[in-house]
KOLLUMBA-856030 format. One record per residue: residue number from 1; x, y, z of N, C-alpha, C in turn; residue in one letter. Coordinates in steps of 0.001 Angstrom, whole numbers, plus 524288, in hexadecimal, padded with zeros to 5 digits. Atoms other than C-alpha are relative to their C-alpha. Layout:
BEGIN
PT / i / n.x / n.y / n.z / ca.x / ca.y / ca.z / c.x / c.y / c.z / aa
PT / NUM / X / Y / Z / X / Y / Z / X / Y / Z / A
...
//
This chain:
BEGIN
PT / i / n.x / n.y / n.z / ca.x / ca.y / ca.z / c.x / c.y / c.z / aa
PT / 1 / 7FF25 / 7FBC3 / 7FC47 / DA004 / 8FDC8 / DB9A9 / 80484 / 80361 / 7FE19 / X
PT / 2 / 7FA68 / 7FB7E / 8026E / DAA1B / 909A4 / DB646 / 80392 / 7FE44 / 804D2 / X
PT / 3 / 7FA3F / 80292 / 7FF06 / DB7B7 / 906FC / DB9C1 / 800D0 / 80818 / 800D1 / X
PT / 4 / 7FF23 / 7F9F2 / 7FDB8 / DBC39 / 91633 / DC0B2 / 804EC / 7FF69 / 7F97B / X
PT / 5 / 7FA6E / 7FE7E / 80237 / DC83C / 91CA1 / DB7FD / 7FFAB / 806D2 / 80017 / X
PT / 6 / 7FDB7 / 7FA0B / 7FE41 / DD124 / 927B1 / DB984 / 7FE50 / 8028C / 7FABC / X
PT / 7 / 801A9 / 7FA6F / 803D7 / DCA2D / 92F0F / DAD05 / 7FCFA / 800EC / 80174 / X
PT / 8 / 807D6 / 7FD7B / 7FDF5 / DBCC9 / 93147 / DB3A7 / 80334 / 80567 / 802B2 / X
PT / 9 / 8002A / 7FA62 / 7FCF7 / DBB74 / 93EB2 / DB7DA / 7FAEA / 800C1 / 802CB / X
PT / 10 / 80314 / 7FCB1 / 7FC94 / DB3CB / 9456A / DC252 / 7FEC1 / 80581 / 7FC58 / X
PT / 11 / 8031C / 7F901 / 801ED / DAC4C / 95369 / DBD6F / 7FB1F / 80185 / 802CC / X
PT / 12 / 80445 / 7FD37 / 7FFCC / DA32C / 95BEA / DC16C / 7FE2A / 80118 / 7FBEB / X
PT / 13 / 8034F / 7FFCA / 8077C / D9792 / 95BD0 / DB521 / 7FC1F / 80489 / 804A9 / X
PT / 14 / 802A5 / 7FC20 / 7FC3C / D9259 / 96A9D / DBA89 / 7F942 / 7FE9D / 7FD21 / X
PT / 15 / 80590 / 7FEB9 / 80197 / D863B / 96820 / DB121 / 7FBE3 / 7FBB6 / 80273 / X
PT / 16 / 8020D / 803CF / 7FD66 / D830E / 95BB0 / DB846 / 7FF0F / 8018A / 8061B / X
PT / 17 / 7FFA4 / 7FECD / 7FAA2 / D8633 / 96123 / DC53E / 80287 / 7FD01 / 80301 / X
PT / 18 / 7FE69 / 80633 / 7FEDA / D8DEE / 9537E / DC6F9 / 80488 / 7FF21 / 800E3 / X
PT / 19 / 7FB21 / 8029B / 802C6 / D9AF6 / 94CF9 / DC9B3 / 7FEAD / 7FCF7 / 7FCCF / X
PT / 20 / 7FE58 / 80274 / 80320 / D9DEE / 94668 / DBE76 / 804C4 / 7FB3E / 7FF37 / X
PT / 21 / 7FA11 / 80280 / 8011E / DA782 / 93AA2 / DBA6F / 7FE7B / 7FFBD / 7F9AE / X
PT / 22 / 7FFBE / 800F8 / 80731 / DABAD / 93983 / DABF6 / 80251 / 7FACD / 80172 / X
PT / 23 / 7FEB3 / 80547 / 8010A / DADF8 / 92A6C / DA985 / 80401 / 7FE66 / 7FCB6 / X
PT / 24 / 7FE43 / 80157 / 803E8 / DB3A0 / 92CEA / D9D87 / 7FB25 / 7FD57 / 7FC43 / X
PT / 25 / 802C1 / 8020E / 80498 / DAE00 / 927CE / D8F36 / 7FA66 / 8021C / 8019E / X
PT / 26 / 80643 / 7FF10 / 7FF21 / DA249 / 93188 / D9080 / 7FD20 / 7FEA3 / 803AC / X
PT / 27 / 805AB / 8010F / 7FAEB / D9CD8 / 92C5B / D9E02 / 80229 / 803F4 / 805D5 / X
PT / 28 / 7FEA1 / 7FB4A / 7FC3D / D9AB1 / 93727 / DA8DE / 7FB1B / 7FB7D / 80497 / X
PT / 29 / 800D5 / 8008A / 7F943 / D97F4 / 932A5 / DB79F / 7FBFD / 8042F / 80047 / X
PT / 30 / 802A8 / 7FB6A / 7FB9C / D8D48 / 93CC2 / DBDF5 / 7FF83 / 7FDE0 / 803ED / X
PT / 31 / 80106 / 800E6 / 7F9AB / D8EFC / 93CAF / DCBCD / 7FB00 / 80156 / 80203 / X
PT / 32 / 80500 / 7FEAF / 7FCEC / D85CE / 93F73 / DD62C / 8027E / 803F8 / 8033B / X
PT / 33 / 7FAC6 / 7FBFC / 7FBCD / D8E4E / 94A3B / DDCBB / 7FED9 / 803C6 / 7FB3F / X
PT / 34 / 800BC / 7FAE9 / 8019D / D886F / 956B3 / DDA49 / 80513 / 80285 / 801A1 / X
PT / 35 / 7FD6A / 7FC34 / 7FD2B / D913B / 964A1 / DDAEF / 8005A / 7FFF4 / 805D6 / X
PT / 36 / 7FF75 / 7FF45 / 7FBA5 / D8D1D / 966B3 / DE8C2 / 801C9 / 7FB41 / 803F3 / X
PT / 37 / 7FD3C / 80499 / 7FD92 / D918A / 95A46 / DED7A / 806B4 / 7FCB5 / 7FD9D / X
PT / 38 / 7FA0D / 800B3 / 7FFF9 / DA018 / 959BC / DE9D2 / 80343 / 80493 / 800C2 / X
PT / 39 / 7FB18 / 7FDE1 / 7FF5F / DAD4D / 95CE8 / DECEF / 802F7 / 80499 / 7FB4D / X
PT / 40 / 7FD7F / 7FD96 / 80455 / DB382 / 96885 / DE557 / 802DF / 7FE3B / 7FB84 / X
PT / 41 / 7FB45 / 7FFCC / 80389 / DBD03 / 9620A / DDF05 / 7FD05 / 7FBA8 / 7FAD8 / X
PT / 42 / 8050D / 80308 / 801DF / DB0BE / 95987 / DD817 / 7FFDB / 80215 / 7FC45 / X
PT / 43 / 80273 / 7FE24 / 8030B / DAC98 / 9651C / DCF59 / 8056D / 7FF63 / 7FB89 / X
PT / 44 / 7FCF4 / 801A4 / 80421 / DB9A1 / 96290 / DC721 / 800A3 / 7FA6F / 7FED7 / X
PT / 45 / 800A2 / 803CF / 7FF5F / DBD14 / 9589E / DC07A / 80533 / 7FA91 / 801CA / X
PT / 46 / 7FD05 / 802AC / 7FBDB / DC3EE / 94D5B / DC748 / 8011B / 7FA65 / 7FD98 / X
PT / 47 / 8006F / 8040C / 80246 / DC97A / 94055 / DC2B0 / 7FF5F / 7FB69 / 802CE / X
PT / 48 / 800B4 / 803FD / 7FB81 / DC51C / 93422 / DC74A / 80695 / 7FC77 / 8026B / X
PT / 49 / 7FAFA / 80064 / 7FE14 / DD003 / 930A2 / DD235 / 80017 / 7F8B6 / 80014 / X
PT / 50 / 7FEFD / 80320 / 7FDBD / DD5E5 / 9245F / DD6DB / 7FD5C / 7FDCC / 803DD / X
PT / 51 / 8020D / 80153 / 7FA9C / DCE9C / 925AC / DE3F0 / 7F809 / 80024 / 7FD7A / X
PT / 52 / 806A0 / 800E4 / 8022D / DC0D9 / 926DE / DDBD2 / 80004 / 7F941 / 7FDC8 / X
PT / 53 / 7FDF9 / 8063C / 8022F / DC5B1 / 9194D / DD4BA / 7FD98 / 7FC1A / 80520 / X
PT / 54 / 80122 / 80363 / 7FB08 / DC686 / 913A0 / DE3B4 / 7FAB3 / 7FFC0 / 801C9 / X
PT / 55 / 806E9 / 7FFFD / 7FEE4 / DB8BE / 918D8 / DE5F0 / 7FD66 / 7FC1D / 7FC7C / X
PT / 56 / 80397 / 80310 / 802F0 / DB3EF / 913AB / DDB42 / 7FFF8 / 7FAB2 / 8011D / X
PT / 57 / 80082 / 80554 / 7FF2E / DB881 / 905F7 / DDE9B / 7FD0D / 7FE8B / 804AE / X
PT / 58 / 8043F / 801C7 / 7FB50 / DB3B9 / 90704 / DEC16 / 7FADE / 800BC / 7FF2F / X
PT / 59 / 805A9 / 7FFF6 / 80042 / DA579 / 90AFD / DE8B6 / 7FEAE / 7FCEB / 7FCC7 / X
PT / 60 / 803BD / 80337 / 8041B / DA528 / 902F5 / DDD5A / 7FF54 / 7F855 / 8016E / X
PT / 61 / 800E1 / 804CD / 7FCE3 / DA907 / 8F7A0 / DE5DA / 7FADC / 7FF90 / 8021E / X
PT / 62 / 80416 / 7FE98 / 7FDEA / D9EAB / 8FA77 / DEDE2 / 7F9FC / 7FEF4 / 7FDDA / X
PT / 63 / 80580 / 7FE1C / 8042C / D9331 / 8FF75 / DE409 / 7FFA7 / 7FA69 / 7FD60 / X
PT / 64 / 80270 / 804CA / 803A1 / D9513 / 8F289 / DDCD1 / 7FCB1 / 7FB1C / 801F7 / X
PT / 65 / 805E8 / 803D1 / 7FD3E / D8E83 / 8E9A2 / DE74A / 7FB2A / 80201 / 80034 / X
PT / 66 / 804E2 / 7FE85 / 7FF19 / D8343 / 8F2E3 / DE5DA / 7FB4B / 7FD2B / 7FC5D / X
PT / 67 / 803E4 / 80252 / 80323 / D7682 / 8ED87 / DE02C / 7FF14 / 80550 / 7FB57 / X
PT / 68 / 7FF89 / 7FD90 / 8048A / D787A / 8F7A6 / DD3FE / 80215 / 80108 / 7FA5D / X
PT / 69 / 7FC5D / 80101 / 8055A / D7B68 / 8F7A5 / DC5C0 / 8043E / 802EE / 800B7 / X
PT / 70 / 7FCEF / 7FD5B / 800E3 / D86E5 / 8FB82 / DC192 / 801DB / 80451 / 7FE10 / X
PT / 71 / 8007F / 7F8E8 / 801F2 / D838D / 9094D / DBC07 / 7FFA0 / 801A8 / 804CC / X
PT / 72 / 800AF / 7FE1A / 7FAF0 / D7F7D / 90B88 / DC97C / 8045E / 7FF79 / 8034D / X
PT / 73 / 7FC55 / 80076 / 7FC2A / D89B2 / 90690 / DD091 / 80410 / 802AA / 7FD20 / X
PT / 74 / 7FAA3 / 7FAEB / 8025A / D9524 / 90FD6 / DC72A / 7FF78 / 803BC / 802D1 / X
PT / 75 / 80163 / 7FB21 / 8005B / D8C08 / 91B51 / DC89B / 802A7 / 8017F / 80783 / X
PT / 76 / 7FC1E / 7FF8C / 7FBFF / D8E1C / 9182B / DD842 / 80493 / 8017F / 8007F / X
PT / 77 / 7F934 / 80080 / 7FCAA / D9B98 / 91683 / DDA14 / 8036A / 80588 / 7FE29 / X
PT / 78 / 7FC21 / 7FB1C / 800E9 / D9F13 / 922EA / DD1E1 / 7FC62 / 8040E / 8037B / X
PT / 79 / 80114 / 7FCB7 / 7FB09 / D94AC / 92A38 / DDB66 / 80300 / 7FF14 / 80560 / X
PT / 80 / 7FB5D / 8015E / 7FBC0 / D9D39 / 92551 / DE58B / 80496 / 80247 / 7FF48 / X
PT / 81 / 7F94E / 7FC68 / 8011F / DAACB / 92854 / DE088 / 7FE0C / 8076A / 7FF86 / X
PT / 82 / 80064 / 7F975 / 7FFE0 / DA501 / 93687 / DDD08 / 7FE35 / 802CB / 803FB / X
PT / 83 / 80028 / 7FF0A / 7FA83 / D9EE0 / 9377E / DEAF6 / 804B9 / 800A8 / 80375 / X
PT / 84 / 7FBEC / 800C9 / 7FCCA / DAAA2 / 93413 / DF1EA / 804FE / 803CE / 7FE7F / X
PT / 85 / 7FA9E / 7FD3A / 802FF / DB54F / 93A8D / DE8F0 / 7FEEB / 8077B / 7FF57 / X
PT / 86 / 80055 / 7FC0E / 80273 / DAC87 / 948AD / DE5EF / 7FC55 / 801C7 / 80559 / X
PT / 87 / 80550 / 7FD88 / 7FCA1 / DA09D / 94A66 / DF19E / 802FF / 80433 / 8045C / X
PT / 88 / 7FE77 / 7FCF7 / 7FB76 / DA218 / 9544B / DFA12 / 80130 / 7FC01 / 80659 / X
PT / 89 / 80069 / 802AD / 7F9E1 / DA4A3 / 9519C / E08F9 / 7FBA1 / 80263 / 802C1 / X
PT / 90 / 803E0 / 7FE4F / 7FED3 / D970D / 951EC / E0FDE / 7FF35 / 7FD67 / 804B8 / X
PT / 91 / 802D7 / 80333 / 7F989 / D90CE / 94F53 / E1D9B / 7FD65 / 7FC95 / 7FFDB / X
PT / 92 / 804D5 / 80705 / 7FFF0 / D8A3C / 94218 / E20D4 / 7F9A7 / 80310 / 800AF / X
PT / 93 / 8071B / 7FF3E / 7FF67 / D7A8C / 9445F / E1FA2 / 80022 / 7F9A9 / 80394 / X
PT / 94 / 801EB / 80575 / 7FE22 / D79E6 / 93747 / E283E / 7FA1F / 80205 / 802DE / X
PT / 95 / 80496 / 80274 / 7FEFC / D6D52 / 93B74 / E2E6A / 7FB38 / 8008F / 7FCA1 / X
PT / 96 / 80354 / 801DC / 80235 / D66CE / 93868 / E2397 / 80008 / 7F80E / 800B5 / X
PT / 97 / 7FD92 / 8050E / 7FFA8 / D6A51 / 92A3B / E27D7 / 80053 / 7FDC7 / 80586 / X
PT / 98 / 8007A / 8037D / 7F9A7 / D6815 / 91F55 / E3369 / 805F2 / 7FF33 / 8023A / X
PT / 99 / 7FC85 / 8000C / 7FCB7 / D7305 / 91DDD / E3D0B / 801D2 / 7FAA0 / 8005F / X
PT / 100 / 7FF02 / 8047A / 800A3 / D7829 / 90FA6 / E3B14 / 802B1 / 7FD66 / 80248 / X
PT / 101 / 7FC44 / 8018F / 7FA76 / D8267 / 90CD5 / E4599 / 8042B / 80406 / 801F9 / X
PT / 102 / 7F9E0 / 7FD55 / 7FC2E / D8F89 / 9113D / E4CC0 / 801B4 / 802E2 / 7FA6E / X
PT / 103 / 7FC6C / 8001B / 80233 / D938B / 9136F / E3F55 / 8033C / 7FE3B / 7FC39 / X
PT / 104 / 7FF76 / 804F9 / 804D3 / D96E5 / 90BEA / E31B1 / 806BF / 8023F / 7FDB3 / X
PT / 105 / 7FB04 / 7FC2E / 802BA / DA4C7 / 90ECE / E2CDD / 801C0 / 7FE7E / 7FC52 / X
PT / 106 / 7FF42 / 80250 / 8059D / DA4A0 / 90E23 / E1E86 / 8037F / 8009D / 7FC57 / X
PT / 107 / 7FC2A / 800D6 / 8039D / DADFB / 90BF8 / E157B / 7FF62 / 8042C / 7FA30 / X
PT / 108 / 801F7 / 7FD55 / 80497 / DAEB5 / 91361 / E07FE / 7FE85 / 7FADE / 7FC2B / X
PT / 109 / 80070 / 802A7 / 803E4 / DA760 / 90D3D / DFE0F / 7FAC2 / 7FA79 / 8021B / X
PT / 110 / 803E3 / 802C0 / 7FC43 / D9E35 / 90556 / E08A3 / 7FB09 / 80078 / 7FE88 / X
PT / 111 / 8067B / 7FE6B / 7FF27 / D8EC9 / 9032B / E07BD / 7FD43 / 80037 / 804E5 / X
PT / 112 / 8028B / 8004C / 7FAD4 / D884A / 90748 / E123A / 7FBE6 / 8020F / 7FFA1 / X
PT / 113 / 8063D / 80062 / 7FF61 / D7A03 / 90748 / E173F / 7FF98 / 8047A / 8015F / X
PT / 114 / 80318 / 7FCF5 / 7FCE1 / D72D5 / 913E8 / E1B59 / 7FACC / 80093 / 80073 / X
PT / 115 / 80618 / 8021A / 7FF81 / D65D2 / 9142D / E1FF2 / 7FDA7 / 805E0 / 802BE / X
PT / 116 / 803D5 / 7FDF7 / 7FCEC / D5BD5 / 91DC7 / E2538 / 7F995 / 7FF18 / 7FE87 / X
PT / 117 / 806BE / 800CF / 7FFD8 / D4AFC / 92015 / E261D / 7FF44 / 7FE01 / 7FA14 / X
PT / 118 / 7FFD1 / 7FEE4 / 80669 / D4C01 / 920A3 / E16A7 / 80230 / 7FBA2 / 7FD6C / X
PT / 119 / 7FC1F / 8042A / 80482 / D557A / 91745 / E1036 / 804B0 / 7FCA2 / 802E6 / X
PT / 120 / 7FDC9 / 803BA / 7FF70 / D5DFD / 90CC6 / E1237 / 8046B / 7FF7F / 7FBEE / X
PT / 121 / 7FD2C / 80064 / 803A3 / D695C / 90DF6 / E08F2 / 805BE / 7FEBE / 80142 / X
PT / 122 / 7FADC / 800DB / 8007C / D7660 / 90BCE / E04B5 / 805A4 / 80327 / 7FCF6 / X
PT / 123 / 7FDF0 / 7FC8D / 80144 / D82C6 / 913DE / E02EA / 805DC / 7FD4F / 7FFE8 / X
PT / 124 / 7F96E / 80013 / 800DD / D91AB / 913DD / DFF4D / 8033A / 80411 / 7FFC0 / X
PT / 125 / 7FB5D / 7FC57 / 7FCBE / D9CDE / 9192B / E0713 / 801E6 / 80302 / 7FC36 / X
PT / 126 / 7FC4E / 7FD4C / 8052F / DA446 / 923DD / DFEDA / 805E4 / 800BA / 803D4 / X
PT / 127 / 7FBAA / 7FDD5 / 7FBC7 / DAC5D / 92B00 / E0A08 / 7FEF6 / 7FF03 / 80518 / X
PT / 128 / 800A5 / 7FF15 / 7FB25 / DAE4E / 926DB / E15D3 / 8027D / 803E1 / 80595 / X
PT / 129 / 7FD7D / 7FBA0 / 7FC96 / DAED7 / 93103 / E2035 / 800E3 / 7FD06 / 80620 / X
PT / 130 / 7FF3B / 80096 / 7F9F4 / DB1BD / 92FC8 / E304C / 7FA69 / 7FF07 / 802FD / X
PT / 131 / 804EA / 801E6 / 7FC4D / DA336 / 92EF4 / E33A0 / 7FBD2 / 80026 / 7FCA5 / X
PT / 132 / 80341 / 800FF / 804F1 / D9CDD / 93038 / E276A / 8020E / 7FEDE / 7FA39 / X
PT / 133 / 7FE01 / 80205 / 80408 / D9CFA / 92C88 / E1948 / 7FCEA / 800F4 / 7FA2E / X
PT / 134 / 803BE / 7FEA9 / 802BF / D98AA / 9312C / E0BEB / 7FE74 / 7FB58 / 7FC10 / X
PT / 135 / 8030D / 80497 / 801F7 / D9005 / 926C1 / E0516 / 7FD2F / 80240 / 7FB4D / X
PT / 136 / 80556 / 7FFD5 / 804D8 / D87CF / 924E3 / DF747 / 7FCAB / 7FAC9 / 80262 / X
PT / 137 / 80467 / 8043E / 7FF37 / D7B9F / 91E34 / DF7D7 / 7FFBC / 7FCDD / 7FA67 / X
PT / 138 / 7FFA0 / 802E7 / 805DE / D7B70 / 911F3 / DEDFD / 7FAEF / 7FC7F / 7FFC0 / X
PT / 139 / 8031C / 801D3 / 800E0 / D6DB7 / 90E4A / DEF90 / 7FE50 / 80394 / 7F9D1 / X
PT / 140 / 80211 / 7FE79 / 805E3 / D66F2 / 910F4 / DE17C / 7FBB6 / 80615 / 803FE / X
PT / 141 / 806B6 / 7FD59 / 7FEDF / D5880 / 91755 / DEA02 / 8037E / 803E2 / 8023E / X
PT / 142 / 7FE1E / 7FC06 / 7FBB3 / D625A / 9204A / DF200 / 7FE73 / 7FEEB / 8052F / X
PT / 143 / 800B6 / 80049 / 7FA27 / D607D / 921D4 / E008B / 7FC7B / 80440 / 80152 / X
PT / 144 / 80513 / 7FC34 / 7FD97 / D547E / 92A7C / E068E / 8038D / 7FFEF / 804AB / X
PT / 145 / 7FE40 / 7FE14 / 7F9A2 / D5B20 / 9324F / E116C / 7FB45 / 8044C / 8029C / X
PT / 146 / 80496 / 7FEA9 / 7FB5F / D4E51 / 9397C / E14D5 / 7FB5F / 7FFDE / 7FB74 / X
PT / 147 / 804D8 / 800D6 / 801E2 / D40B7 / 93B3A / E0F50 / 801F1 / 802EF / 7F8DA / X
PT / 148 / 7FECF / 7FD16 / 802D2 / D46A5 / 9444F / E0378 / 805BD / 800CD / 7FDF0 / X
PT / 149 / 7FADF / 80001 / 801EF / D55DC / 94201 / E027D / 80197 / 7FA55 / 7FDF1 / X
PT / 150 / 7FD7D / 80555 / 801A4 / D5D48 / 93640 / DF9FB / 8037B / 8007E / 7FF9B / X
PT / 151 / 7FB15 / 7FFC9 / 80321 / D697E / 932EB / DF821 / 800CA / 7FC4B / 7FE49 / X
PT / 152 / 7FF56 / 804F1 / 80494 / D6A44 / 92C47 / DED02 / 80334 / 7FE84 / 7FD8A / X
PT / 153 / 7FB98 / 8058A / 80242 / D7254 / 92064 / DE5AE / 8036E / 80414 / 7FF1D / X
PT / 154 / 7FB2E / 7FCC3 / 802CA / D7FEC / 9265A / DE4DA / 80100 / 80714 / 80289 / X
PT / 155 / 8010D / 7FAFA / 7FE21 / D7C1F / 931E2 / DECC1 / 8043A / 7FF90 / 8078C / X
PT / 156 / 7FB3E / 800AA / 7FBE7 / D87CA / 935E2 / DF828 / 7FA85 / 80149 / 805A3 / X
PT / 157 / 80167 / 7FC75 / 7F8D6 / D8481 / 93894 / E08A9 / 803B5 / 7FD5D / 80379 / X
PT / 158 / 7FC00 / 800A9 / 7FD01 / D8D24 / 9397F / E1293 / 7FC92 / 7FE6B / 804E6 / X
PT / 159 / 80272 / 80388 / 7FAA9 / D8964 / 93021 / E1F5F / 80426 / 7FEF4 / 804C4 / X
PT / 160 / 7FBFF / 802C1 / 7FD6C / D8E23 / 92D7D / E2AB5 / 7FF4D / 7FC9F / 801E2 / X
PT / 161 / 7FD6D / 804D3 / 800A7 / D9459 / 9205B / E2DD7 / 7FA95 / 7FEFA / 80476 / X
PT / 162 / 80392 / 802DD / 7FE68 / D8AB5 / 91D9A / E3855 / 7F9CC / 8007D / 7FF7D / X
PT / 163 / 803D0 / 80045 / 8035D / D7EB8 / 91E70 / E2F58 / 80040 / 7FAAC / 7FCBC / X
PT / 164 / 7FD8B / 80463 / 80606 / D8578 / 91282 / E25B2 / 8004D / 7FB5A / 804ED / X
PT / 165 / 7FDD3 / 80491 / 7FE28 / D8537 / 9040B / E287D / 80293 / 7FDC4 / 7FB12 / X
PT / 166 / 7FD0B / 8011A / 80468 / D8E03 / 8FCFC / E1E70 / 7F922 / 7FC58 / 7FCC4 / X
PT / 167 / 803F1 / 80165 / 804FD / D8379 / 8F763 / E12D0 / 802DE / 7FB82 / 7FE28 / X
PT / 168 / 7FE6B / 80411 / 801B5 / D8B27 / 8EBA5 / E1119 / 7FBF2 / 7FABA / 80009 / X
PT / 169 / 80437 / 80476 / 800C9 / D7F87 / 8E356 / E1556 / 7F974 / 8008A / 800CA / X
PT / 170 / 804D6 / 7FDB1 / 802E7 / D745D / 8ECA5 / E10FE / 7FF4B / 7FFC5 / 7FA96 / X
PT / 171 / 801A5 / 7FEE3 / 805A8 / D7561 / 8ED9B / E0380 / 800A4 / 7FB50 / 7FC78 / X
PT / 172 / 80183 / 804D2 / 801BB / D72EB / 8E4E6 / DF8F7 / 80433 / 8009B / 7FC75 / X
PT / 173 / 7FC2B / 8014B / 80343 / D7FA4 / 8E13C / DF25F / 8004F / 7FD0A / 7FA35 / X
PT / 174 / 80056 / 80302 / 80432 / D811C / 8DD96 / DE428 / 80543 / 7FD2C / 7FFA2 / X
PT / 175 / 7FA44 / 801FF / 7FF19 / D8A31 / 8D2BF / DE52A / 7FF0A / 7FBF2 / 7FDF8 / X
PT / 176 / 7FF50 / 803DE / 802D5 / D8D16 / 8C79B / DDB14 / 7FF74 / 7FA23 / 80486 / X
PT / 177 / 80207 / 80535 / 7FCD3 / D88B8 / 8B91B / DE338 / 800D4 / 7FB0C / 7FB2C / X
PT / 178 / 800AA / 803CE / 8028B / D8DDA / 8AE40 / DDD83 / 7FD10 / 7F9CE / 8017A / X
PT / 179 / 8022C / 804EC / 7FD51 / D86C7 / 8A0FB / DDF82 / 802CF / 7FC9C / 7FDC4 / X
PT / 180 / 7FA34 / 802F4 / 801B4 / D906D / 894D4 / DE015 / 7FC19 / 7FC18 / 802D5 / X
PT / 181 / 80488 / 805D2 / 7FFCB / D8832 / 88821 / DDE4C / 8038B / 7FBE0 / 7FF80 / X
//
């Protein structure tokens, strides 16, 4: 798994249309964060901070109980840090999404369930707001929010909190089991 450091850079690549991270030694990041979905200060370039570092540990905490290789689970966690650190600020779409109780109040970095007619999936906290919260989806198939829209693996939406039940004992955890005979 990559280890964060303070030489990665943030860029805007205009021919890609993309944020970008440079890794260093020839390896470039492409985000999923088009132009129209970031913050001004995005289109320059930006060095990876301290507080992206912290992201990274919290999602990669996270992302690593997922049932996914480990190319998959990087590619995550830096769609995460570049969600959280570059996306614009956007309104909850929750009714694309079932109504789940009083109210779930999630943590950053959390998996939580959303469900409607369509799909059954699973997502992770980025920002949490006062009544809503912006989330990536870390199923591989994406999530069907109507007959014609996806939002797919690694792909952001903003929800609100009482749409989410926590996914702690929905999803299928990849977790080392030792047997002691």
């Amino acid at each position: 798994m990559l280890k964060p450091s303070d030489t990665w850079i943030w860029y805007m690549d205009e021919s890609e249309d993309a944020l970008m991270l440079d890794l260093g030694d020839d390896m470039v990041f492409k985000t999923n964060l088009s132009r129209k979905l970031l913050v001004e200060c995005a289109l320059g370039e930006n060095n990876f901070t301290v507080d992206d570092a912290s992201s990274f540990q919290i999602f990669k905490d996270q992302i690593d109980h997922l049932d996914l290789s480990e190319p998959r689970q990087a590619e995550l966690t830096l769609y995460c840090v570049a969600a959280k650190r570059f996306h614009k600020p956007v309104q909850p779409k929750s009714w694309f999404f079932d109504h789940q109780g009083q109210g779930h109040e999630p943590q950053e970095g959390e998996l939580v369930s959303l469900v409607n007619g369509y799909s059954n999936g699973h997502f992770i906290v980025l920002e949490v707001g006062e009544s809503a919260s912006l989330c990536v989806s870390v199923d591989l198939d994406g999530f069907q929010l109507n007959p014609s829209k996806v939002v797919g693996f690694g792909q952001s939406i903003k929800v609100m909190h009482d749409r989410m039940a926590s996914a702690s004992h929905h999803i299928e955890l990849q977790q080392p089991i030792a047997l002691v005979g």
